[in-house]
C-alpha positions as CSV (number, residue, x, y, z in Angstrom):
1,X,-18.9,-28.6,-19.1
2,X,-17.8,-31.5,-17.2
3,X,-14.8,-31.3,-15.3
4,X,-12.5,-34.5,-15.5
5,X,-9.1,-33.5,-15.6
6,X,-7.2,-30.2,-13.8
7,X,-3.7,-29.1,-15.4
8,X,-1.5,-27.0,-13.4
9,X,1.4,-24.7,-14.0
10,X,4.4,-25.5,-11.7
11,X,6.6,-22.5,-11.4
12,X,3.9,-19.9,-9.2
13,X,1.1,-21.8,-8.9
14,X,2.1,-25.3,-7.1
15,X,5.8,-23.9,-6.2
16,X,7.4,-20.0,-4.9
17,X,8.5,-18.5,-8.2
18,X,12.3,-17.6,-7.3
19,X,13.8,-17.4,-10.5
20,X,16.4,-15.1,-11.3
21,X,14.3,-14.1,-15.1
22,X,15.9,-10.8,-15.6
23,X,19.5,-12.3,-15.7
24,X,18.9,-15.3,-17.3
25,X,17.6,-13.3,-20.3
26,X,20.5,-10.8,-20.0
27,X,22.7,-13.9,-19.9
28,X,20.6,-15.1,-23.2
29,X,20.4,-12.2,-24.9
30,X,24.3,-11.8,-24.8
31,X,25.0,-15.3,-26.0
32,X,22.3,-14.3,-28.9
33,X,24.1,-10.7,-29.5
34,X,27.5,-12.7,-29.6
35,X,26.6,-15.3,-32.0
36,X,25.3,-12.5,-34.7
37,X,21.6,-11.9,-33.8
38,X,21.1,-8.1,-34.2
39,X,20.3,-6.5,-30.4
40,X,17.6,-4.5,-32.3
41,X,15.1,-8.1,-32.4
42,X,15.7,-8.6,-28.7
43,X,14.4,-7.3,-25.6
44,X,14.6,-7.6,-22.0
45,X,11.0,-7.3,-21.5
46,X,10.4,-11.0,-23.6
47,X,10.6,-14.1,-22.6
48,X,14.0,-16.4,-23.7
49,X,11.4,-18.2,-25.7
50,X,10.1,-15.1,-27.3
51,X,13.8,-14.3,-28.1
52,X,14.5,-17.3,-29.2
53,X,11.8,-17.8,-31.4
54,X,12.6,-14.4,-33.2
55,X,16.7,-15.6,-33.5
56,X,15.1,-18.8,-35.6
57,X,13.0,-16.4,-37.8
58,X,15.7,-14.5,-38.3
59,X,18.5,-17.9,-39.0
60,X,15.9,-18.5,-42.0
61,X,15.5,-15.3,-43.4
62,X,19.1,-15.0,-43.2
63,X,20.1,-18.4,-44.6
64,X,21.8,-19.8,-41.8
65,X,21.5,-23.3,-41.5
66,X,19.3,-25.7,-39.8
67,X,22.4,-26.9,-37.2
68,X,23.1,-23.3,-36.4
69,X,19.1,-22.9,-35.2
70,X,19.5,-26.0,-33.0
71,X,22.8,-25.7,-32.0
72,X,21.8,-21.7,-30.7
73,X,18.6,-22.9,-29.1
74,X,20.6,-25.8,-27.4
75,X,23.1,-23.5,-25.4
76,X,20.5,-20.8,-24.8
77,X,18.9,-23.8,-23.2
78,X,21.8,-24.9,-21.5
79,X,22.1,-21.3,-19.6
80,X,18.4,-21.4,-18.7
81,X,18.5,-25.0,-17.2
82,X,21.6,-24.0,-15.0
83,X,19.4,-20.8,-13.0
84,X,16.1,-23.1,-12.7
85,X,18.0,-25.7,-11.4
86,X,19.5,-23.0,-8.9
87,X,16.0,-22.0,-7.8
88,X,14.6,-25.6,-8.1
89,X,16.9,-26.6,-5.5
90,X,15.9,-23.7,-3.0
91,X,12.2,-23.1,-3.9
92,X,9.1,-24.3,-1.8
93,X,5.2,-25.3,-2.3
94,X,2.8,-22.9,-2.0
95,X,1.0,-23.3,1.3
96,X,-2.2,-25.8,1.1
97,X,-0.7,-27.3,-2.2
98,X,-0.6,-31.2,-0.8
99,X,-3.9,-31.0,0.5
100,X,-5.7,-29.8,-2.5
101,X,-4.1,-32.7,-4.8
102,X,-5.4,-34.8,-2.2
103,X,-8.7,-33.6,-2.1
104,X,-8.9,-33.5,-6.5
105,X,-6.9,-36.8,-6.2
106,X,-10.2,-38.1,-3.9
107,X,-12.1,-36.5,-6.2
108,X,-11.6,-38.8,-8.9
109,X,-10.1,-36.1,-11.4
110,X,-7.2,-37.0,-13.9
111,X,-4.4,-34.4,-13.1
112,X,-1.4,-33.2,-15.5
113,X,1.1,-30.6,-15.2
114,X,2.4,-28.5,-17.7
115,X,5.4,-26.1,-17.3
116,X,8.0,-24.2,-19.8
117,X,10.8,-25.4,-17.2
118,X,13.2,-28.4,-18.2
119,X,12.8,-32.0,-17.3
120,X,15.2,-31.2,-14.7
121,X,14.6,-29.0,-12.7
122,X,10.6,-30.1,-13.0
123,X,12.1,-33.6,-11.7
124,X,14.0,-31.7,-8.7
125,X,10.9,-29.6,-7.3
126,X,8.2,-33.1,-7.8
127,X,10.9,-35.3,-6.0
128,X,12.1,-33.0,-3.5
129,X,8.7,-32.5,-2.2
130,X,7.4,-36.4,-3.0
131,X,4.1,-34.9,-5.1
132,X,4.8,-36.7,-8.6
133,X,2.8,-39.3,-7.9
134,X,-0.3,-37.1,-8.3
135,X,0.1,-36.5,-11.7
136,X,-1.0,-38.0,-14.4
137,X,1.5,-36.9,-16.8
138,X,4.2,-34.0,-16.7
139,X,4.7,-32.1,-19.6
140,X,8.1,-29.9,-19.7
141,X,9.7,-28.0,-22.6
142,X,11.9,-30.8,-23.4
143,X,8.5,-32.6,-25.0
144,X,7.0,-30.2,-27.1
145,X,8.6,-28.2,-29.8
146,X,5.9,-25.1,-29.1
147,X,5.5,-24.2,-25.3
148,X,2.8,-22.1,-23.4
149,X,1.2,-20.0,-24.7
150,X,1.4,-22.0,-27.8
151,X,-1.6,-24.4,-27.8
152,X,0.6,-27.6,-28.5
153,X,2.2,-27.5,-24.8
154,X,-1.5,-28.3,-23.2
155,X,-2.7,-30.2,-26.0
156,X,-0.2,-32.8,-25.6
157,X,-1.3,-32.8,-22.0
158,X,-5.1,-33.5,-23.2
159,X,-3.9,-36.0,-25.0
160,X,-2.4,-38.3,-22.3
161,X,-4.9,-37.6,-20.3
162,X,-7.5,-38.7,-23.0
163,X,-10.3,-35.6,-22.5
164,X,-10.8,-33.0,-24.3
165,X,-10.8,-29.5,-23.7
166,X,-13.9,-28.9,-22.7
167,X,-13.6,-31.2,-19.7
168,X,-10.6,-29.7,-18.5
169,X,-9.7,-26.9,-16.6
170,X,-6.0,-25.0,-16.4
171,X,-4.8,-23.8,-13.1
172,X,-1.8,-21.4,-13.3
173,X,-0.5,-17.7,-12.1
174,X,0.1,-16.1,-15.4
175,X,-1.0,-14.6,-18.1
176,X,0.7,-17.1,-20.1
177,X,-1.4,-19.8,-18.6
178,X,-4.6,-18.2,-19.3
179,X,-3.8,-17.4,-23.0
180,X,-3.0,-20.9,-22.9
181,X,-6.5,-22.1,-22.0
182,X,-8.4,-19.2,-23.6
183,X,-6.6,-20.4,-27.3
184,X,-8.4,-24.0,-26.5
185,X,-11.7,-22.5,-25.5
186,X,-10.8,-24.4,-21.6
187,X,-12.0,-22.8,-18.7
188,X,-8.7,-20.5,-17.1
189,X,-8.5,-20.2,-13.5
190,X,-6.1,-17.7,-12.4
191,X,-4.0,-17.7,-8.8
192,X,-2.4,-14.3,-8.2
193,X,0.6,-16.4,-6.4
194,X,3.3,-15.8,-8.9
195,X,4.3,-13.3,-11.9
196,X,0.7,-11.8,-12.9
197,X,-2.2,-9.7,-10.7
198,X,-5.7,-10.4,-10.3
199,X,-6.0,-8.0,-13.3
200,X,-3.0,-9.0,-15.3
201,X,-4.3,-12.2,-15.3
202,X,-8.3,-11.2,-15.9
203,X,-7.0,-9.4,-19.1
204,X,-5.6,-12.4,-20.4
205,X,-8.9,-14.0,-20.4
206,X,-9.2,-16.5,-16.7
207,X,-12.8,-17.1,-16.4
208,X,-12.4,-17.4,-12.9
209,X,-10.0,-16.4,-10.1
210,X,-8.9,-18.3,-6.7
211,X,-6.4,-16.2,-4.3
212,X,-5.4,-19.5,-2.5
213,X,-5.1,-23.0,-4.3
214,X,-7.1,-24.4,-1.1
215,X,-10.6,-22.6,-2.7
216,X,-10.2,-24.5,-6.4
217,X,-12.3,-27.8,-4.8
218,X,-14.7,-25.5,-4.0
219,X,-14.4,-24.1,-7.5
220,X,-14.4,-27.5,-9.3
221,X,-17.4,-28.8,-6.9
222,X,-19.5,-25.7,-7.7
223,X,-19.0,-26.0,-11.2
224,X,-20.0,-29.4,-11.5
225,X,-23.1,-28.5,-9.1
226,X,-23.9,-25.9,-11.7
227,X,-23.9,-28.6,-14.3
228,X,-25.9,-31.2,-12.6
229,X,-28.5,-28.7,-12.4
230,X,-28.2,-27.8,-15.9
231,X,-28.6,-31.0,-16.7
232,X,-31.7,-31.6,-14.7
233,X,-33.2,-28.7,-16.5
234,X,-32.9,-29.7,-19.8
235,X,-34.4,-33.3,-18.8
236,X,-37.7,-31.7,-17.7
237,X,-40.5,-32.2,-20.0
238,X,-41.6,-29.0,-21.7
239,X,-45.3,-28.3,-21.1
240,X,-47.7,-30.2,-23.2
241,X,-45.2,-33.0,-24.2
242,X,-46.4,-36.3,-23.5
């Protein structure tokens, strides 16, 4: 493969994971429980993603109507925006974080992010710390009707970014992230900075792990080492050829 683009996780990877998760899905799955959803289809071990997707299979097997679906997901959104706002607002970057954009930035490679948080609080942390400018496109959960690890969140990434797959590489600190890249066939590189371990996030398939964001250059230049080399292989002439 030739590496061209790098997409990131926020949350964990590029930024101190602080968010309060177990509440805000004890906070969702009461809202859930209160508007009908039977407490048997939810669980504090899923995400409020996972919950919500089972409360929407649940509206259409039920016959409940289209607005009740959106109007549920809507304030289950509204309850999760108001906690990563919270932690937006007190988080920090994950040491050697500006550097390494710099150095990938030098290194002429197209750069997205893509994150299950809201527009918002995505907004807050790239401002706050003056590092939007070194993406090439931000994808949040406002944009895509299917987040992480649903392939449609880093597709539409790809997309902007105008490579394919195969030339990119996903960057992130959970499992999440790698089943993410794994469902595209991408190459996952997992950072044990956030939510998962090294093993946690080897079992959900990262080809390759960093323990510091400073060591993915090296990464990135020894892959495309590994490739020029390759390539110079195949262009020998095989013996006897003319």
């Amino acid at each position: 493969m030739t590496v061209k683009a790098v997409i990131f996780d926020l949350d964990g990877t590029l930024s101190t994971f602080n968010l309060d998760f177990r509440t805000v899905r004890t906070q969702v799955k009461s809202f859930l429980e209160g508007e009908g959803v039977p407490a048997s289809l939810l669980s504090l071990n899923e995400s409020v993603f996972e919950m919500l997707r089972k409360t929407e299979e649940w509206a259409e097997n039920t016959g409940r109507p289209a607005q009740f679906i959106e109007e549920v997901k809507n304030r289950a959104s509204v309850i999760l925006e108001k906690h990563e706002l919270e932690a937006a607002s007190k988080t920090n970057l994950l040491p050697g974080v500006v550097e390494t954009l710099k150095v990938l930035g030098d290194m002429e490679l197209k750069m997205g992010l893509c994150t299950i948080n809201s527009e918002k609080s995505v907004s807050c942390i790239l401002e706050r710390f003056g590092i939007e400018s070194f993406f090439d496109v931000t994808i949040t959960r406002n944009q895509v009707a299917r987040v992480k690890p649903h392939p449609e969140h880093i597709e539409a990434a790809l997309r902007v970014l105008g490579v394919s797959p195969r030339e990119a590489i996903v960057v992130g600190d959970s499992g999440v992230d790698m089943k993410s890249a794994t469902e595209l066939k991408m190459i996952a590189v997992g950072l044990p900075t956030g939510v998962s371990t090294v093993e946690q996030l080897k079992n959900s398939g990262a080809n390759y792990i960093v323990t510091s964001i400073l060591d993915l250059p090296v990464l990135i230049l020894k892959m495309k080492n590994r490739e020029k080399a390759s390539h110079k292989r195949s262009e020998k002439p095989r013996a006897g050829a003319l």
